[in-house]
Backbone atoms as SQL, in Angstrom:
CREATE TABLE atoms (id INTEGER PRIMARY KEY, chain TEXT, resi INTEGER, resn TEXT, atom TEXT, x REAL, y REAL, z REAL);
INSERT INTO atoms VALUES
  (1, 'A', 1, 'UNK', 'N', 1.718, 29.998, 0.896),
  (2, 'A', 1, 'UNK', 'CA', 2.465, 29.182, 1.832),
  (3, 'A', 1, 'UNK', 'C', 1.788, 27.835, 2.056),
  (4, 'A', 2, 'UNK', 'N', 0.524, 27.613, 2.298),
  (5, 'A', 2, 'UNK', 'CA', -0.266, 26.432, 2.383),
  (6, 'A', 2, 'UNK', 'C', -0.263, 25.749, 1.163),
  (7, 'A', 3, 'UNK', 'N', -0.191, 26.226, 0.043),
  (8, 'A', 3, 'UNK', 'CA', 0.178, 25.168, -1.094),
  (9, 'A', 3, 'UNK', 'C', 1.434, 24.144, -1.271),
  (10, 'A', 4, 'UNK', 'N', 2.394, 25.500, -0.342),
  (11, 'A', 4, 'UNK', 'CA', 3.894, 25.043, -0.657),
  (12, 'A', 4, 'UNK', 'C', 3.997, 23.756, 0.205),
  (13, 'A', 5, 'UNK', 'N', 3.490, 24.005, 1.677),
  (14, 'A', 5, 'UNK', 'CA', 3.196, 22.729, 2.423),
  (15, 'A', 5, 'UNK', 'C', 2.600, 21.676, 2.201),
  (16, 'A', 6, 'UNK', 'N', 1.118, 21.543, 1.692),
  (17, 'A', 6, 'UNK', 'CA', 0.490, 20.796, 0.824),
  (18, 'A', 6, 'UNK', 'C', 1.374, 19.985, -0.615),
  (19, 'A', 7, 'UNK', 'N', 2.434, 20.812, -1.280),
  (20, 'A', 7, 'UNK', 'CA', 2.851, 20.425, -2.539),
  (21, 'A', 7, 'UNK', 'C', 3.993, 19.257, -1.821),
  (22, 'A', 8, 'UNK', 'N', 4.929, 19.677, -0.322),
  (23, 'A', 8, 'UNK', 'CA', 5.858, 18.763, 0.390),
  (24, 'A', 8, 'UNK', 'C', 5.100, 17.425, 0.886),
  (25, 'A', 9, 'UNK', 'N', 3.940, 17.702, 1.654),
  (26, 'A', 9, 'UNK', 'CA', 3.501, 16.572, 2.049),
  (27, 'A', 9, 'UNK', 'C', 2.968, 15.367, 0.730),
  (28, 'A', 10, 'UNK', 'N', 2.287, 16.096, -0.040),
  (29, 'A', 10, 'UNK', 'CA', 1.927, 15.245, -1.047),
  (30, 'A', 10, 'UNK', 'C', 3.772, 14.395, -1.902),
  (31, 'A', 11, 'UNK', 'N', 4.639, 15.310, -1.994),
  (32, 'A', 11, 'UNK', 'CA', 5.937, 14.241, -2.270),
  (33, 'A', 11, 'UNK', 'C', 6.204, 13.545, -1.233),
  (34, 'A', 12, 'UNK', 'N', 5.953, 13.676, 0.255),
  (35, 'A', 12, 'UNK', 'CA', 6.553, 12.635, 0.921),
  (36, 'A', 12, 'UNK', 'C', 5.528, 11.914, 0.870),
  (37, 'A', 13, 'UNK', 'N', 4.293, 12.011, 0.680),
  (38, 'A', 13, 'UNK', 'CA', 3.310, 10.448, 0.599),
  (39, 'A', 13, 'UNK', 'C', 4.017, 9.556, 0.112),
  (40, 'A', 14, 'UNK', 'N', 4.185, 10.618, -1.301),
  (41, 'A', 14, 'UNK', 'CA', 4.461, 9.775, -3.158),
  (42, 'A', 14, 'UNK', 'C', 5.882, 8.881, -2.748),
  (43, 'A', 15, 'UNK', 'N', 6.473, 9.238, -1.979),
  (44, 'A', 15, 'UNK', 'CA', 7.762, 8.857, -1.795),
  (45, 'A', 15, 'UNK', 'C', 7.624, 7.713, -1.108),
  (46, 'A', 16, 'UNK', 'N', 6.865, 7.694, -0.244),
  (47, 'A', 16, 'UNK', 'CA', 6.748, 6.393, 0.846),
  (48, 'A', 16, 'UNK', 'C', 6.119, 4.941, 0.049),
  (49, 'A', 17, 'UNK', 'N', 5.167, 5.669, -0.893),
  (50, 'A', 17, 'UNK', 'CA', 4.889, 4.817, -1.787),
  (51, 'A', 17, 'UNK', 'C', 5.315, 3.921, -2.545),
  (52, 'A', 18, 'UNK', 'N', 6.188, 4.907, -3.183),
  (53, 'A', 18, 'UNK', 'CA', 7.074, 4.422, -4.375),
  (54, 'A', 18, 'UNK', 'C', 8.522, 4.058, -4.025),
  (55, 'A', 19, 'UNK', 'N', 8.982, 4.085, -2.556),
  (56, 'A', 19, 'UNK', 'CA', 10.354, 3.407, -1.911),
  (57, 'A', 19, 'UNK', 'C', 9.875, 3.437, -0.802),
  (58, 'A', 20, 'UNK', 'N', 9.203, 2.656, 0.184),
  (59, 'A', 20, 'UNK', 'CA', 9.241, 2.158, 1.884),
  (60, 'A', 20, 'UNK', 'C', 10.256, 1.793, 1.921),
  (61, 'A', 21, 'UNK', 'N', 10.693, 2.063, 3.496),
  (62, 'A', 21, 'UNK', 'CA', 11.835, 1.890, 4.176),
  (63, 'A', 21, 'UNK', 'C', 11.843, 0.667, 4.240),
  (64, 'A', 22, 'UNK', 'N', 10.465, 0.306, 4.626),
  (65, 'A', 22, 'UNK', 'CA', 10.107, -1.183, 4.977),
  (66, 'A', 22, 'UNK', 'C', 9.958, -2.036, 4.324),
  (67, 'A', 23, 'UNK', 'N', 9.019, -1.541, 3.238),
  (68, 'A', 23, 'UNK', 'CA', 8.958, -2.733, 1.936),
  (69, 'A', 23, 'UNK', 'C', 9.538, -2.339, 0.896),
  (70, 'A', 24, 'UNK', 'N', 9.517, -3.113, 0.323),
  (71, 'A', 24, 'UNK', 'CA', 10.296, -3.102, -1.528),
  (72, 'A', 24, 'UNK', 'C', 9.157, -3.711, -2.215),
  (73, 'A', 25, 'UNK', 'N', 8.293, -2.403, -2.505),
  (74, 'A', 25, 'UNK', 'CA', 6.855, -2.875, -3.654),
  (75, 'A', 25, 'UNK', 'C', 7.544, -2.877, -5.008),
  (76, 'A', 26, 'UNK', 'N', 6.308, -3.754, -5.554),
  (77, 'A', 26, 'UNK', 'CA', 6.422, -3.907, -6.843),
  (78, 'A', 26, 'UNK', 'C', 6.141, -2.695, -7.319),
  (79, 'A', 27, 'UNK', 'N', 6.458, -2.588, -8.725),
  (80, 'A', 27, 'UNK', 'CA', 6.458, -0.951, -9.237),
  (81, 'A', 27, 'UNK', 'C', 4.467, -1.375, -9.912),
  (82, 'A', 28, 'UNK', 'N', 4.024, -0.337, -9.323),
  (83, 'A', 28, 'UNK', 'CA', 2.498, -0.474, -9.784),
  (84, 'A', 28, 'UNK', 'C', 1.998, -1.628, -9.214),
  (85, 'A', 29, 'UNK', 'N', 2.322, -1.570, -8.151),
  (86, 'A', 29, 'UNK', 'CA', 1.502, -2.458, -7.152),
  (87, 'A', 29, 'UNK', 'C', -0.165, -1.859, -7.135),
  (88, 'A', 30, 'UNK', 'N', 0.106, -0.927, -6.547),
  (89, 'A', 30, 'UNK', 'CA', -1.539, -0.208, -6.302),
  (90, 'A', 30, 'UNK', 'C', -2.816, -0.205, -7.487),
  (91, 'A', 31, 'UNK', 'N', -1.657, -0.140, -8.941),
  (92, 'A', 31, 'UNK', 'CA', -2.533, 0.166, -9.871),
  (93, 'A', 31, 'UNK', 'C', -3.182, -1.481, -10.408),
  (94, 'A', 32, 'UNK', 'N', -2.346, -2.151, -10.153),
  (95, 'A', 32, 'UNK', 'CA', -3.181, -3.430, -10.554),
  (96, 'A', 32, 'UNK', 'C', -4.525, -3.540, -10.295),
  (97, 'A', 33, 'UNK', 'N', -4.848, -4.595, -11.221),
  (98, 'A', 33, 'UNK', 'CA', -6.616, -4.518, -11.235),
  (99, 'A', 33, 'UNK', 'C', -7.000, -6.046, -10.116),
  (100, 'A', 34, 'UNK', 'N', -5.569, -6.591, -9.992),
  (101, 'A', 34, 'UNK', 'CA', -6.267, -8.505, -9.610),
  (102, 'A', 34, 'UNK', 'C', -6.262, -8.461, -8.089),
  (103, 'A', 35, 'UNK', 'N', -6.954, -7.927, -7.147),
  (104, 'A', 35, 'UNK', 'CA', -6.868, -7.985, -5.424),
  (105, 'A', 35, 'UNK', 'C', -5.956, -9.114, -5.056),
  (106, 'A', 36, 'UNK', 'N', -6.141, -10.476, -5.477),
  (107, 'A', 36, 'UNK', 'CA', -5.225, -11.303, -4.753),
  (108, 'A', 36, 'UNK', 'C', -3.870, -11.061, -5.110),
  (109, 'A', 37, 'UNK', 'N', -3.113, -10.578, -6.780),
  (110, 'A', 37, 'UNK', 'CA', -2.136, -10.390, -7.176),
  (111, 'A', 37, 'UNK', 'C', -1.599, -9.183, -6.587),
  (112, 'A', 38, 'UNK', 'N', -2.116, -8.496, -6.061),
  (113, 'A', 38, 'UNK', 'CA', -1.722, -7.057, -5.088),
  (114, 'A', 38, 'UNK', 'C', -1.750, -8.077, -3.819),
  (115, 'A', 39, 'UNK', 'N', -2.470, -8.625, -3.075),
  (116, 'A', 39, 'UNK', 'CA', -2.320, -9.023, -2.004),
  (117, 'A', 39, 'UNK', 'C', -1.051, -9.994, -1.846),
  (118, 'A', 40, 'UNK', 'N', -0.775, -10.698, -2.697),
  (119, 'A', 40, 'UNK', 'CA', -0.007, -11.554, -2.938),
  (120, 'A', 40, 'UNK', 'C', 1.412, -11.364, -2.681),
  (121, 'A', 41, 'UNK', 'N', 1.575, -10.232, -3.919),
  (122, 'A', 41, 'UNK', 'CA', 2.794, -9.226, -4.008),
  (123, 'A', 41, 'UNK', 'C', 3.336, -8.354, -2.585),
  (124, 'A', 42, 'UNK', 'N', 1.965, -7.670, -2.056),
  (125, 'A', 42, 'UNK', 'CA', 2.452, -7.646, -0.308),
  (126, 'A', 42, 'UNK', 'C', 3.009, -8.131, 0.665),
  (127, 'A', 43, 'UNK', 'N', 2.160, -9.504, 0.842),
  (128, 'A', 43, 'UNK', 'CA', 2.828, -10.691, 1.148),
  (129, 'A', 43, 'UNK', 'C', 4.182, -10.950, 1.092),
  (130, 'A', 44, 'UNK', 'N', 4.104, -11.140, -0.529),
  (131, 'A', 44, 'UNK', 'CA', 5.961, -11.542, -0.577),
  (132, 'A', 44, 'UNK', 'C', 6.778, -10.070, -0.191),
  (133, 'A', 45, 'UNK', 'N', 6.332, -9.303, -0.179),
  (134, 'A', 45, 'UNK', 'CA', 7.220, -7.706, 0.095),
  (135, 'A', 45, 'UNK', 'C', 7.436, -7.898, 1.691),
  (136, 'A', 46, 'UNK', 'N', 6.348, -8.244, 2.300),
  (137, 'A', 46, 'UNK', 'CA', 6.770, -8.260, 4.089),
  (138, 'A', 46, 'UNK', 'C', 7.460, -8.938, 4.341),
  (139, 'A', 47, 'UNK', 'N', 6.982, -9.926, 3.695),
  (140, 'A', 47, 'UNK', 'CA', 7.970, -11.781, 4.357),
  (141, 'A', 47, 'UNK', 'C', 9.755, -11.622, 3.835),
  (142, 'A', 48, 'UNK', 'N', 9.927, -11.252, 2.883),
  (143, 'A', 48, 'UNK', 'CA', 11.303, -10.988, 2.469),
  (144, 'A', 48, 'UNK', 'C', 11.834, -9.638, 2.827),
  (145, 'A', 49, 'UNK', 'N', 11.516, -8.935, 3.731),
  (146, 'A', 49, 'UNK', 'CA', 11.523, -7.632, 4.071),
  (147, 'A', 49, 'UNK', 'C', 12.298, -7.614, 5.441),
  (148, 'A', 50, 'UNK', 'N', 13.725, -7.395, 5.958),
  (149, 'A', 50, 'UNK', 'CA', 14.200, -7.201, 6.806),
  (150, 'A', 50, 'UNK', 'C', 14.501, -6.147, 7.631),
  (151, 'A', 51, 'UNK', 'N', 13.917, -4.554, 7.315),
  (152, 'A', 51, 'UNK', 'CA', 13.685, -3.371, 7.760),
  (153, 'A', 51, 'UNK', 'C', 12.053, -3.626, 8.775),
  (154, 'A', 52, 'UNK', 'N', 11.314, -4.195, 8.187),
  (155, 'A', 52, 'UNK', 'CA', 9.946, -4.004, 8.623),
  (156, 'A', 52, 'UNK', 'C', 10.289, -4.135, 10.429),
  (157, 'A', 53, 'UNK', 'N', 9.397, -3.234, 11.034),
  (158, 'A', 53, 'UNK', 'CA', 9.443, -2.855, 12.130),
  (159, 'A', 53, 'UNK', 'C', 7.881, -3.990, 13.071),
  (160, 'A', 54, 'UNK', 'N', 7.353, -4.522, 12.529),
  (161, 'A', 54, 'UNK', 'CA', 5.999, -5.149, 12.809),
  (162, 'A', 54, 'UNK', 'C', 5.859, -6.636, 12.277),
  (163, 'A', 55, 'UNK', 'N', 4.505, -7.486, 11.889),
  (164, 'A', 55, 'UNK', 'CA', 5.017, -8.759, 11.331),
  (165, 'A', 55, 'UNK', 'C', 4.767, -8.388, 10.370),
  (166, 'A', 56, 'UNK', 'N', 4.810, -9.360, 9.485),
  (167, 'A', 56, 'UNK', 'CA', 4.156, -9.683, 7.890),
  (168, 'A', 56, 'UNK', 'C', 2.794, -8.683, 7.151),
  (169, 'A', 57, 'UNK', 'N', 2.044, -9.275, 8.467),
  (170, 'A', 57, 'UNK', 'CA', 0.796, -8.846, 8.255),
  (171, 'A', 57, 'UNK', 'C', 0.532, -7.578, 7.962),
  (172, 'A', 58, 'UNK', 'N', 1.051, -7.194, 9.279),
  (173, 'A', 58, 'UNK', 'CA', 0.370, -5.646, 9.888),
  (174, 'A', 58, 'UNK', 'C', 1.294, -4.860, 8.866),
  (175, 'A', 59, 'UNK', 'N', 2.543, -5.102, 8.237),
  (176, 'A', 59, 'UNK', 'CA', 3.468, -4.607, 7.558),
  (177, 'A', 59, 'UNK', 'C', 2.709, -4.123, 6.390),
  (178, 'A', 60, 'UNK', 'N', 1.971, -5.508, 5.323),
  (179, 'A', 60, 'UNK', 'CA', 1.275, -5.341, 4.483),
  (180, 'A', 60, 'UNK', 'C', 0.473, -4.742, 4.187),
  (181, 'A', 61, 'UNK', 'N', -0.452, -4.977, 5.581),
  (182, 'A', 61, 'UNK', 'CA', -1.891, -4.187, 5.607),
  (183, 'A', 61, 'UNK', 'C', -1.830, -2.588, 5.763),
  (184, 'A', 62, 'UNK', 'N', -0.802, -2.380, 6.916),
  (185, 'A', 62, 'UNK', 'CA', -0.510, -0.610, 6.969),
  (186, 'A', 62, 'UNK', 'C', -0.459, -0.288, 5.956),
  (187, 'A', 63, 'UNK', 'N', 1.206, -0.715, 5.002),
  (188, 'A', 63, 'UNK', 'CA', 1.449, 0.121, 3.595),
  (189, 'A', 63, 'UNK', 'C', -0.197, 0.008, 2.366),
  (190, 'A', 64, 'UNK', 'N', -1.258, -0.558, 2.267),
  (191, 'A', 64, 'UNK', 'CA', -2.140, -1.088, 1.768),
  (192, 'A', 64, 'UNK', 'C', -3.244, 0.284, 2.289),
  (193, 'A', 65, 'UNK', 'N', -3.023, 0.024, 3.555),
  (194, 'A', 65, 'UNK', 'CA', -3.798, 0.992, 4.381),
  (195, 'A', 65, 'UNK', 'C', -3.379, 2.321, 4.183),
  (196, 'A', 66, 'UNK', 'N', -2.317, 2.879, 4.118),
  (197, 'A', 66, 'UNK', 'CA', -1.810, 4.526, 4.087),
  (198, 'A', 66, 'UNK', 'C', -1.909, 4.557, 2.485),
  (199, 'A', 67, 'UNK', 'N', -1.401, 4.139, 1.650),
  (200, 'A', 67, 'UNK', 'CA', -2.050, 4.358, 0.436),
  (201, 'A', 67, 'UNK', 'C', -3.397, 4.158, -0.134),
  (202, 'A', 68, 'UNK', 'N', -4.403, 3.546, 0.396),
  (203, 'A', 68, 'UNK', 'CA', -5.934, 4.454, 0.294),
  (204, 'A', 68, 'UNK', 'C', -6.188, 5.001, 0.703),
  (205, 'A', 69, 'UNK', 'N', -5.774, 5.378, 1.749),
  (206, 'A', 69, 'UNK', 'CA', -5.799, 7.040, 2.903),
  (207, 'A', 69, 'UNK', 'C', -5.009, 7.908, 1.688),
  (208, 'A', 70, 'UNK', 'N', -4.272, 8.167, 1.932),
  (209, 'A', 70, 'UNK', 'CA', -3.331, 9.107, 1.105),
  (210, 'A', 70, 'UNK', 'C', -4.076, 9.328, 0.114),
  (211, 'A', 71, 'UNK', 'N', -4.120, 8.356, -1.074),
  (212, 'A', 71, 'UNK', 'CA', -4.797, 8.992, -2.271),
  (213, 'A', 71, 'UNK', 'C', -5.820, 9.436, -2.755),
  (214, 'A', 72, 'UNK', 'N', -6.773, 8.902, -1.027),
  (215, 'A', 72, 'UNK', 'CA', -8.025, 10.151, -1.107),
  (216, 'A', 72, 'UNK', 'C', -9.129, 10.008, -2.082),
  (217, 'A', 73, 'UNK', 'N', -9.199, 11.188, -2.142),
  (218, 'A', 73, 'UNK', 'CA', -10.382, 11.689, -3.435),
  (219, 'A', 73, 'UNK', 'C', -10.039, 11.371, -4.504),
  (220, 'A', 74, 'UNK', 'N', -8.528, 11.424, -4.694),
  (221, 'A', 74, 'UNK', 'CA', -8.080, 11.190, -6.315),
  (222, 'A', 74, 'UNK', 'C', -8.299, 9.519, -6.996),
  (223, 'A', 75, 'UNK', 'N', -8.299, 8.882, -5.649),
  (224, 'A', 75, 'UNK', 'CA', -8.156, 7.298, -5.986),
  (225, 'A', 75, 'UNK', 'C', -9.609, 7.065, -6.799),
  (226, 'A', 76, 'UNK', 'N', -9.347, 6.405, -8.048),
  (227, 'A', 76, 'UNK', 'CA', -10.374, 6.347, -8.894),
  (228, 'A', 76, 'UNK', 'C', -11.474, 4.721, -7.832),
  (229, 'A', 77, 'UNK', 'N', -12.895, 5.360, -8.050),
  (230, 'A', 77, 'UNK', 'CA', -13.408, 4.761, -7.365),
  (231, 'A', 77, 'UNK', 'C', -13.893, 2.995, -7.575),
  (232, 'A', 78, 'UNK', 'N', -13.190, 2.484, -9.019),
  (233, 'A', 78, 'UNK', 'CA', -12.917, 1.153, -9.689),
  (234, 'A', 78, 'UNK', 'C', -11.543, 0.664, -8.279),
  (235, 'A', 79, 'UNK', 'N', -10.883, 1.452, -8.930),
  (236, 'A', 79, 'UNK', 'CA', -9.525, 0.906, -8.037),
  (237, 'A', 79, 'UNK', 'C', -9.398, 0.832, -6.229),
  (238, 'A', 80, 'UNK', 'N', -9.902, 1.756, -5.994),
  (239, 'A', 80, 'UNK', 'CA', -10.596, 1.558, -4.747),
  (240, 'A', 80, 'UNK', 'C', -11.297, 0.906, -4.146),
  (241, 'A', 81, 'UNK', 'N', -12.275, -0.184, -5.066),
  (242, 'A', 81, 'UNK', 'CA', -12.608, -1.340, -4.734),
  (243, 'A', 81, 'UNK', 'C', -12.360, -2.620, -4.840),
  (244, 'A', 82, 'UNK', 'N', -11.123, -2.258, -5.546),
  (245, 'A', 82, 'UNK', 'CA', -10.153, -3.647, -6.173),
  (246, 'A', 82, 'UNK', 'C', -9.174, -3.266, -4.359),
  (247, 'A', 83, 'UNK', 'N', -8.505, -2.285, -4.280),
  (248, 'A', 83, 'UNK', 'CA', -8.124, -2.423, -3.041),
  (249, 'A', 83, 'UNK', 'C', -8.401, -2.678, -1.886),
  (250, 'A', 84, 'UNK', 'N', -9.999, -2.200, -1.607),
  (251, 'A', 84, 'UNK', 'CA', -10.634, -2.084, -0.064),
  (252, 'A', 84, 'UNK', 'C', -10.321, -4.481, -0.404),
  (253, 'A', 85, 'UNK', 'N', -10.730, -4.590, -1.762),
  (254, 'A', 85, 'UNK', 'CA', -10.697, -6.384, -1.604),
  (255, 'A', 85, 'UNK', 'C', -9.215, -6.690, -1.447),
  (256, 'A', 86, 'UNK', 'N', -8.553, -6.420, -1.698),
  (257, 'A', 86, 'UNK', 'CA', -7.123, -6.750, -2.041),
  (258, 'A', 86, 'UNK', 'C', -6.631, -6.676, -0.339),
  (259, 'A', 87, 'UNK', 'N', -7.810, -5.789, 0.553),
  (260, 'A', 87, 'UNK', 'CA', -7.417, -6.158, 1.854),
  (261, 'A', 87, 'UNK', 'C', -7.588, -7.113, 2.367),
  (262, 'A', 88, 'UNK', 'N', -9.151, -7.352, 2.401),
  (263, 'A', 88, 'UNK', 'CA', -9.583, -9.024, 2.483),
  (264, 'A', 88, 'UNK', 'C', -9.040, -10.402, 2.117),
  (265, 'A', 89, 'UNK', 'N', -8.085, -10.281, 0.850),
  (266, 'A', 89, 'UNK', 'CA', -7.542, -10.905, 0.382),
  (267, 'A', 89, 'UNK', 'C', -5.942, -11.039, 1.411),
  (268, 'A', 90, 'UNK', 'N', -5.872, -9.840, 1.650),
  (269, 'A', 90, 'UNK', 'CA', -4.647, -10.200, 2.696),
  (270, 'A', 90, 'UNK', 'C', -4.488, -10.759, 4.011),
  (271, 'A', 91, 'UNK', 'N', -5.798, -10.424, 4.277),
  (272, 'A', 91, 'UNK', 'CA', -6.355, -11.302, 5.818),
  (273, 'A', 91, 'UNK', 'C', -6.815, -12.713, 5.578),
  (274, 'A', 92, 'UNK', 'N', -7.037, -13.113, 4.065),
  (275, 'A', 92, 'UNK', 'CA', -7.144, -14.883, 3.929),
  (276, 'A', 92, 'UNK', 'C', -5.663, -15.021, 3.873),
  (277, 'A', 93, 'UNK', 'N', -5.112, -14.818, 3.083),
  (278, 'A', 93, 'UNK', 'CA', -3.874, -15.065, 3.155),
  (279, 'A', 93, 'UNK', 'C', -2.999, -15.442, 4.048),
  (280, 'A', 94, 'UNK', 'N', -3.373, -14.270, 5.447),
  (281, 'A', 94, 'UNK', 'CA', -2.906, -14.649, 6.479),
  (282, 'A', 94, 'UNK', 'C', -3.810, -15.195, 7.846),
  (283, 'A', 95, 'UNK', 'N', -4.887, -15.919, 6.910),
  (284, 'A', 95, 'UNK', 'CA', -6.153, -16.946, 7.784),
  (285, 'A', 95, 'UNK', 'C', -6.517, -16.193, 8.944),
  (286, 'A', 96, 'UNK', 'N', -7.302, -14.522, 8.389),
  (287, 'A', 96, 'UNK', 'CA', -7.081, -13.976, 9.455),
  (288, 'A', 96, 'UNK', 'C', -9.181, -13.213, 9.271);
């Protein structure tokens, strides 16, 4: 039974990921290697984004934020540091 729960939550991560209500990511946003070109791409996903419930920012940074949470242990630890920057990169962006 705990797998079966575990196997649901892990599709609704994957799901939030790969279609937000809020944003409209690029397909392989996460996997990119260039922090500012992920940050960038956020950016334009919030700002043209008329669902988002928050501003620009916080829009970006959450979805940015729940997908290195989410992917955990599995997130290869290269890409994980292209992201933890790709945050930084979103707070120049927004001179923050």
């Amino acid at each position: 039974m705990a797998t079966e729960k575990k196997s649901s939550s892990k599709k609704w991560s994957q799901q939030v990921t790969m279609k937000s209500n809020a944003l409209d990511l690029e397909e392989g946003v996460f996997t990119w290697h260039d922090p500012k070109k992920i940050a960038a791409s956020l950016k334009k996903s919030a700002e043209r984004s008329t669902r988002r419930k928050s501003t620009p920012f916080r829009a970006a940074m959450s979805m940015l934020v729940f997908y290195i949470n989410r992917a955990g242990k599995g997130l290869d630890e290269n890409q994980k540091q292209i992201l933890e920057q790709a945050k930084d990169e979103l707070r120049s962006l927004y001179n923050r």
